[in-house]
MARGULO-789937 format. One record per residue (C-alpha): x, y, z. Coordinates in nm, 4 decimals. Example, Ala and Ser with C-alpha at 12.3 -4.5 7.8 and 13.67 -1.06 7.14 Angstrom:
<pts>
<u->1.2300&v->-0.4500&w->0.7800>
<u->1.3670&v->-0.1060&w->0.7140>
</pts>
This chain:
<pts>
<u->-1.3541&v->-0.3767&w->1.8946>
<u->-1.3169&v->-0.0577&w->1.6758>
<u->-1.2756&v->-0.1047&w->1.2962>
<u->-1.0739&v->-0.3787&w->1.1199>
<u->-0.8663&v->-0.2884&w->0.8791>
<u->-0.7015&v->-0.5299&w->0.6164>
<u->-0.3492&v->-0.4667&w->0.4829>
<u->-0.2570&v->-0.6160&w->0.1802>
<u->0.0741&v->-0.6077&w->-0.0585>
<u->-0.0255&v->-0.6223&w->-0.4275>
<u->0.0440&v->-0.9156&w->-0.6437>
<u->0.3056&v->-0.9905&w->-0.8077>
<u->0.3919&v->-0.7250&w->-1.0687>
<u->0.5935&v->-0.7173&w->-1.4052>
<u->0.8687&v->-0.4860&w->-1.1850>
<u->0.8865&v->-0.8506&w->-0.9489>
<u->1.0751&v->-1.0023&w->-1.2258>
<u->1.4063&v->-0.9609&w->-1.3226>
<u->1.6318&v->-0.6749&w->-1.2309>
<u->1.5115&v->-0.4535&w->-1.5297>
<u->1.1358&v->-0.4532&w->-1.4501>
<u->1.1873&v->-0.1354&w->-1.2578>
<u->1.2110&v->0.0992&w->-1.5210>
<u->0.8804&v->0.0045&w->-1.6668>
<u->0.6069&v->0.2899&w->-1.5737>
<u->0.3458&v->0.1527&w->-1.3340>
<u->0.3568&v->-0.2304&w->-1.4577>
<u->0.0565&v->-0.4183&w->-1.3869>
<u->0.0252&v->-0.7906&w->-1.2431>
<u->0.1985&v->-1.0792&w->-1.4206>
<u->-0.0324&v->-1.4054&w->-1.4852>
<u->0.1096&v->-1.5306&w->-1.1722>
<u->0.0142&v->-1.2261&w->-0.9663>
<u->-0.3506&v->-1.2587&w->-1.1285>
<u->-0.3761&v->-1.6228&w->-0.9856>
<u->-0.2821&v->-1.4793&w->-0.6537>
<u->-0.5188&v->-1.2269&w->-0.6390>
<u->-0.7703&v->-1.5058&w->-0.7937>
<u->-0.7177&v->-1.7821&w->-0.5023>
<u->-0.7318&v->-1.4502&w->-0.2346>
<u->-1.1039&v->-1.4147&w->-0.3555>
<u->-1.1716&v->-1.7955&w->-0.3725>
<u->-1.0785&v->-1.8120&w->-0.0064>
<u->-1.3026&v->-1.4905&w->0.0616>
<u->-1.2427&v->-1.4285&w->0.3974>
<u->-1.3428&v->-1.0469&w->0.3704>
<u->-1.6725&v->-0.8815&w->0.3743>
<u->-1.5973&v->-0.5316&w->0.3508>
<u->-1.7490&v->-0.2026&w->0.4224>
<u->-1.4611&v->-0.0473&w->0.2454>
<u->-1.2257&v->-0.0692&w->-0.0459>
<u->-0.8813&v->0.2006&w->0.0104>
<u->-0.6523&v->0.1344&w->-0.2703>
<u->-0.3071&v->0.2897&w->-0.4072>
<u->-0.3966&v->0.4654&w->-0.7257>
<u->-0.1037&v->0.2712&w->-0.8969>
<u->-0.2343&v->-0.0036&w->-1.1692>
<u->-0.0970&v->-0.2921&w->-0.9573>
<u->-0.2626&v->-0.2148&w->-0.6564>
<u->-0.5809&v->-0.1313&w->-0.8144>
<u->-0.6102&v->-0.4191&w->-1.0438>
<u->-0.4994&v->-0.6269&w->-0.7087>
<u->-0.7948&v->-0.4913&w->-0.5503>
<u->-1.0291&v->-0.5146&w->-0.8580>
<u->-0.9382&v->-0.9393&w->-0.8925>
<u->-0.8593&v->-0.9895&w->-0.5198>
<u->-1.2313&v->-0.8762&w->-0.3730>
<u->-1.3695&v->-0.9239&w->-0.7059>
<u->-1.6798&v->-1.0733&w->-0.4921>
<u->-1.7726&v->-0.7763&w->-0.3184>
<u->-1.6981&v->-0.5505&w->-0.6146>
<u->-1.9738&v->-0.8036&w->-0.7662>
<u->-2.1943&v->-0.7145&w->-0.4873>
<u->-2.1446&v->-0.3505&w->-0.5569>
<u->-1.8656&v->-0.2355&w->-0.3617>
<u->-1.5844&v->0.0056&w->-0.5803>
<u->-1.2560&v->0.0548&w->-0.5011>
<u->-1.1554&v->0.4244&w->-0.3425>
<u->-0.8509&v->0.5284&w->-0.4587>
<u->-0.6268&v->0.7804&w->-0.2283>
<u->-0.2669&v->0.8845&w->-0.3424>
<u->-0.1159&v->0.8461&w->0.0046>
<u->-0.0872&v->0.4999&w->-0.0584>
<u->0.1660&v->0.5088&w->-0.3729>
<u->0.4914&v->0.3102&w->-0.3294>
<u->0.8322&v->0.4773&w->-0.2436>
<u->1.1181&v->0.6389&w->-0.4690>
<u->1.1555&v->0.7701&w->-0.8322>
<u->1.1584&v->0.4237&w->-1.0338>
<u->0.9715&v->0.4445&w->-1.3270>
<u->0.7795&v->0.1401&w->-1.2137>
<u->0.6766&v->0.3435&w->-0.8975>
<u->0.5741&v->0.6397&w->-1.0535>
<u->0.1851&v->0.6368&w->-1.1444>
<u->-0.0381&v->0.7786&w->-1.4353>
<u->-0.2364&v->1.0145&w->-1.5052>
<u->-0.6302&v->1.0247&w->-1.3439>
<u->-0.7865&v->1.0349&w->-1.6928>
<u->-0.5223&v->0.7134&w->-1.7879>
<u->-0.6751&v->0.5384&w->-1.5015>
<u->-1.0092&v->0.6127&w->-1.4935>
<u->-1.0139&v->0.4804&w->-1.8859>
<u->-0.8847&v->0.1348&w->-1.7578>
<u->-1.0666&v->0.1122&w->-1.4283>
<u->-1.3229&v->0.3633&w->-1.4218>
<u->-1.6079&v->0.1203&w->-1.4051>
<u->-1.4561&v->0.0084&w->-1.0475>
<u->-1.2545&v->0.3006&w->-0.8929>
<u->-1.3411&v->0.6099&w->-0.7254>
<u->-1.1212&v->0.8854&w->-0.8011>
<u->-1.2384&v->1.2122&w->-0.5733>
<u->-0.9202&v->1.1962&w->-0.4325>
<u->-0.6993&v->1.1953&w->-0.7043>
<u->-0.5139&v->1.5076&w->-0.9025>
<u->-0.4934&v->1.4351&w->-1.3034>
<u->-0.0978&v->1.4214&w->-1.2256>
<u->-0.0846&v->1.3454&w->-0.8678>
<u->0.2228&v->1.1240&w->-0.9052>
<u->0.4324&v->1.4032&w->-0.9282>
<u->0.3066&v->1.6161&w->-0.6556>
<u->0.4236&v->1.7099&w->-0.2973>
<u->0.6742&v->1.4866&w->-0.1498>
<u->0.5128&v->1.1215&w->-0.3223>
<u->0.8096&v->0.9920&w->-0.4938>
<u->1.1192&v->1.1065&w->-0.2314>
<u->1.2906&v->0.8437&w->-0.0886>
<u->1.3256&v->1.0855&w->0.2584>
<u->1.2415&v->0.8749&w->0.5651>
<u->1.0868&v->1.2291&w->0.7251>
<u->0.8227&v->1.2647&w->0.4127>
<u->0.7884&v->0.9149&w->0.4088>
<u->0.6233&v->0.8860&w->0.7924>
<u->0.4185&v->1.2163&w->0.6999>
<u->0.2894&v->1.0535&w->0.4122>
<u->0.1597&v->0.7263&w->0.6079>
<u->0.0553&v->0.9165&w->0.8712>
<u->-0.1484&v->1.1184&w->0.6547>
<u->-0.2869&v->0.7994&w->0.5208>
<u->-0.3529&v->0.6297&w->0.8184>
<u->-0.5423&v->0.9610&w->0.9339>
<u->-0.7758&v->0.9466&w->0.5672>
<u->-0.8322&v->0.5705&w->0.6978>
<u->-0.9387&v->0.6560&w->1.0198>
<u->-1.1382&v->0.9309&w->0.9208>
<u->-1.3208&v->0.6749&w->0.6293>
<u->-1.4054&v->0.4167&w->0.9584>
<u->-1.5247&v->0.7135&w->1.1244>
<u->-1.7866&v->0.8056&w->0.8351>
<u->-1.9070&v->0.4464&w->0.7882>
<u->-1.9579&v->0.4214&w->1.1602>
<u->-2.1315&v->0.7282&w->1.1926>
<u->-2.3449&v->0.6376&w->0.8740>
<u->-2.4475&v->0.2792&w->1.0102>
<u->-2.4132&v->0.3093&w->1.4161>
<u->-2.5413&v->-0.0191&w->1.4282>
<u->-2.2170&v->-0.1848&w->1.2389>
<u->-1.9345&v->-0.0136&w->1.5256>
<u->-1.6618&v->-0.2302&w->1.3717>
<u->-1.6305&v->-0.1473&w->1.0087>
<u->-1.4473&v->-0.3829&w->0.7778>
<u->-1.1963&v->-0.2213&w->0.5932>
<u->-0.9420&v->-0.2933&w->0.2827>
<u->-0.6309&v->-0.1204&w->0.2167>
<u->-0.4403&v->-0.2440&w->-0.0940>
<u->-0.0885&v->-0.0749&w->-0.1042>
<u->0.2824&v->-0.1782&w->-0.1553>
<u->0.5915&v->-0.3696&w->-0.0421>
<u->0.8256&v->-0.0608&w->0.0542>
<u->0.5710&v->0.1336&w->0.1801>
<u->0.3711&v->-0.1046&w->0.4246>
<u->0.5740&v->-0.0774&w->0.6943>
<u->0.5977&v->0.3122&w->0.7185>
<u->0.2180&v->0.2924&w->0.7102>
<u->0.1390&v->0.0178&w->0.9933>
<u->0.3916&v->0.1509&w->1.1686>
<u->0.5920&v->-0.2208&w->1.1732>
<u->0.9108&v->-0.1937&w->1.0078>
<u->1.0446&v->-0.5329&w->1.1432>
<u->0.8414&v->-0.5666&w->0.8060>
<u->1.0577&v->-0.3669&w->0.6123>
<u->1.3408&v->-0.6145&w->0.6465>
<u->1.4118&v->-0.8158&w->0.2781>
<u->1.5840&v->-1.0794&w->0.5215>
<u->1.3109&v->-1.1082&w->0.7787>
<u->1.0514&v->-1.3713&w->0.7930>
<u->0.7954&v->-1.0638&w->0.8936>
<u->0.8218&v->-0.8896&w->0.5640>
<u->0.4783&v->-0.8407&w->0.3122>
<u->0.4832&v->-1.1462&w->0.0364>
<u->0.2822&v->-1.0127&w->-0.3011>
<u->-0.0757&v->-1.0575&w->-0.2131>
<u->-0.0028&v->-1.1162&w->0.1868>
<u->-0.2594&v->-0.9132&w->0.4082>
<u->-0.2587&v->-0.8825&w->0.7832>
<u->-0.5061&v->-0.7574&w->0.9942>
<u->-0.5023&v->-0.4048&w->1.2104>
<u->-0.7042&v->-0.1920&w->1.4510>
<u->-0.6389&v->0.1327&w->1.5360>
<u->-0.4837&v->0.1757&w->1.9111>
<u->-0.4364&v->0.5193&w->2.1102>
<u->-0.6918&v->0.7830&w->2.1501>
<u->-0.9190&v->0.8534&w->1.9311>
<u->-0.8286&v->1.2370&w->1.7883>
<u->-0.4849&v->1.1222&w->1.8206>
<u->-0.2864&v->1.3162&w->1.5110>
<u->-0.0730&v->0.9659&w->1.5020>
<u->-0.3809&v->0.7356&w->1.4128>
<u->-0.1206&v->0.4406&w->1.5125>
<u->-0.2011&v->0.1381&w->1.3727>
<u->-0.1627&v->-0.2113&w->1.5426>
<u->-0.1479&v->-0.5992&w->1.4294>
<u->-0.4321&v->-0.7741&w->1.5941>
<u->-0.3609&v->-1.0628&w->1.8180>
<u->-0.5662&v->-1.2963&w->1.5420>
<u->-0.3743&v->-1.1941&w->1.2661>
<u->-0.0557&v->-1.3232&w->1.4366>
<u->-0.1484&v->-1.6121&w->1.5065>
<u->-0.2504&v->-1.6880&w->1.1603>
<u->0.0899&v->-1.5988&w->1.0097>
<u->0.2265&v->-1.7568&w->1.3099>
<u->0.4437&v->-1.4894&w->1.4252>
<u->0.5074&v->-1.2951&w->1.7568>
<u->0.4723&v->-0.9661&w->1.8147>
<u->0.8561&v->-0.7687&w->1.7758>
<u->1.0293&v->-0.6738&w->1.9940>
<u->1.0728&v->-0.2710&w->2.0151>
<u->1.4472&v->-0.3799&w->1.9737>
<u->1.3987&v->-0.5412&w->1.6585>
<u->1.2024&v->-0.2704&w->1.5585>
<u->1.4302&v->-0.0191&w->1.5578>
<u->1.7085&v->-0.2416&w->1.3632>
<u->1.4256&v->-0.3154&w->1.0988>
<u->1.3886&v->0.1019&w->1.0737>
<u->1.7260&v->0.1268&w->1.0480>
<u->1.7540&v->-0.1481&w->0.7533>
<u->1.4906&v->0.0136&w->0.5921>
<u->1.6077&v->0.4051&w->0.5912>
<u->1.9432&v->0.2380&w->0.4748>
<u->1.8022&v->0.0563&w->0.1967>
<u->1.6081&v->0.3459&w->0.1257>
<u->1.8838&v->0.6029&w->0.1370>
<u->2.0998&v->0.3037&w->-0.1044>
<u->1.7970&v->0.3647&w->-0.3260>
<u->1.7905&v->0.6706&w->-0.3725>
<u->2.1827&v->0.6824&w->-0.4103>
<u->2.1513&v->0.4429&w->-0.7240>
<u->1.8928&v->0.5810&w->-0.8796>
<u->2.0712&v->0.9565&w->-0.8554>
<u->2.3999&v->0.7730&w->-1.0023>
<u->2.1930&v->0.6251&w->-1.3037>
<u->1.9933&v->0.9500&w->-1.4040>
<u->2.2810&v->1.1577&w->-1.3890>
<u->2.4342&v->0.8395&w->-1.6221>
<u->2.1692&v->0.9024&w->-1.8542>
<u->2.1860&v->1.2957&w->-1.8738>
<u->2.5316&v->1.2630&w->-1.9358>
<u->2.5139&v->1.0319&w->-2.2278>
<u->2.2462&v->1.2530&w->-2.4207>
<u->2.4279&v->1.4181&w->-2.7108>
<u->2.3475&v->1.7772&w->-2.7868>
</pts>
């Protein structure tokens, strides 16, 4: 078995609730969401080697209350950029390093991370082509991480591994986008993980990522269809591509109404 890797959607943030929370600037988790991430830690069904977060505040805090245990036990949280969620909201646009480091420094690890790195590259298009180079460039960091900890501790050949990221993103990144479907019963709940291995050889420059048997069974689901796949990517590109089209329409709202 190679390493396991744990895929989980943040809690529930203030951008969950109500139509307007999307234009507040990386939101962090409502009480509810807290309780989530609170009865994910009473269960404690991880032991990790690993902590991968989404520098974003609800992701991180998600992680920091989530596997508060382990972070007990001296485990901190490494944050990689990659992981951000889709588009140009304001709610999915993150802050700067020094910003986060001042509210989570004491848990986070932040080698990774530019002082703006929310506004750099391709992170906050709603393209489907960056979007898959993006994931696959995380999944790659991932693999590379299991790699390490296996090479550091031969004796432990299936690292555990947590990956704390986000709703819209998920399903570019496990490579599932059934997932990405609002209507379908497969899609990432706040504070939902699933479990993954990595399938395919092992220099492969696609990493692919796969849902273990296990994990299905837990959620009681079957494994898609390839058909169904490619009508979830489909669903997904659209709604991203609607996205994108709104949130053009309402800056271009807002430039226009400026008075000079």
């Amino acid at each position: 078995m190679p390493a396991i890797i744990h895929v989980m959607r943040h809690a529930q943030g203030y951008h969950n609730i109500g139509s307007m929370g999307v234009y507040e600037k990386d939101p962090r988790l409502t009480t509810i969401g807290l309780t989530q991430c609170a009865q994910v830690d009473e269960a404690s069904p991880f032991n990790p080697d690993l902590i991968i977060s989404s520098p974003m505040k609800r992701t991180i805090e998600t992680s920091a209350v989530s596997f508060q245990t382990a972070i007990t036990d001296g485990k901190f949280v490494v944050l990689l950029p990659d992981l951000q969620e889709i588009g140009a909201y304001p709610c999915n646009i993150g802050s700067p390093r020094t910003e986060i480091l001042k509210e989570f420094g004491n848990i986070a690890r932040s080698d990774l991370v530019a002082e703006n790195w929310f506004g750099e590259g391709t992170c906050n298009t709603w393209r489907t082509d960056d979007i898959y180079e993006r994931a696959r460039q995380a999944r790659l960091a991932i693999r590379l991480f299991a790699d390490r900890l296996i090479e550091e501790r031969p004796e432990n050949p299936n690292p555990v591994i947590l990956v704390t990221s986000h709703g819209d993103f998920i399903p570019f990144l496990v490579q599932d986008y059934e997932s990405g479907r609002m209507s379908s019963n497969q899609h990432f709940q706040n504070a939902e993980w699933r479990t993954y291995e990595f399938v395919g050889k092992a220099n492969s420059e696609r990493a692919r990522l796969r849902e273990t048997d296990e994990s299905l069974k837990r959620r009681n689901a079957e494994r898609s269809t390839q058909l169904e796949q490619d009508e979830g990517q489909r669903q997904l590109a659209h709604r991203l591509r609607r996205q994108d089209q709104i949130w053009n329409r309402e800056s271009l709202g807002s430039i226009k109404s400026v008075v000079f």
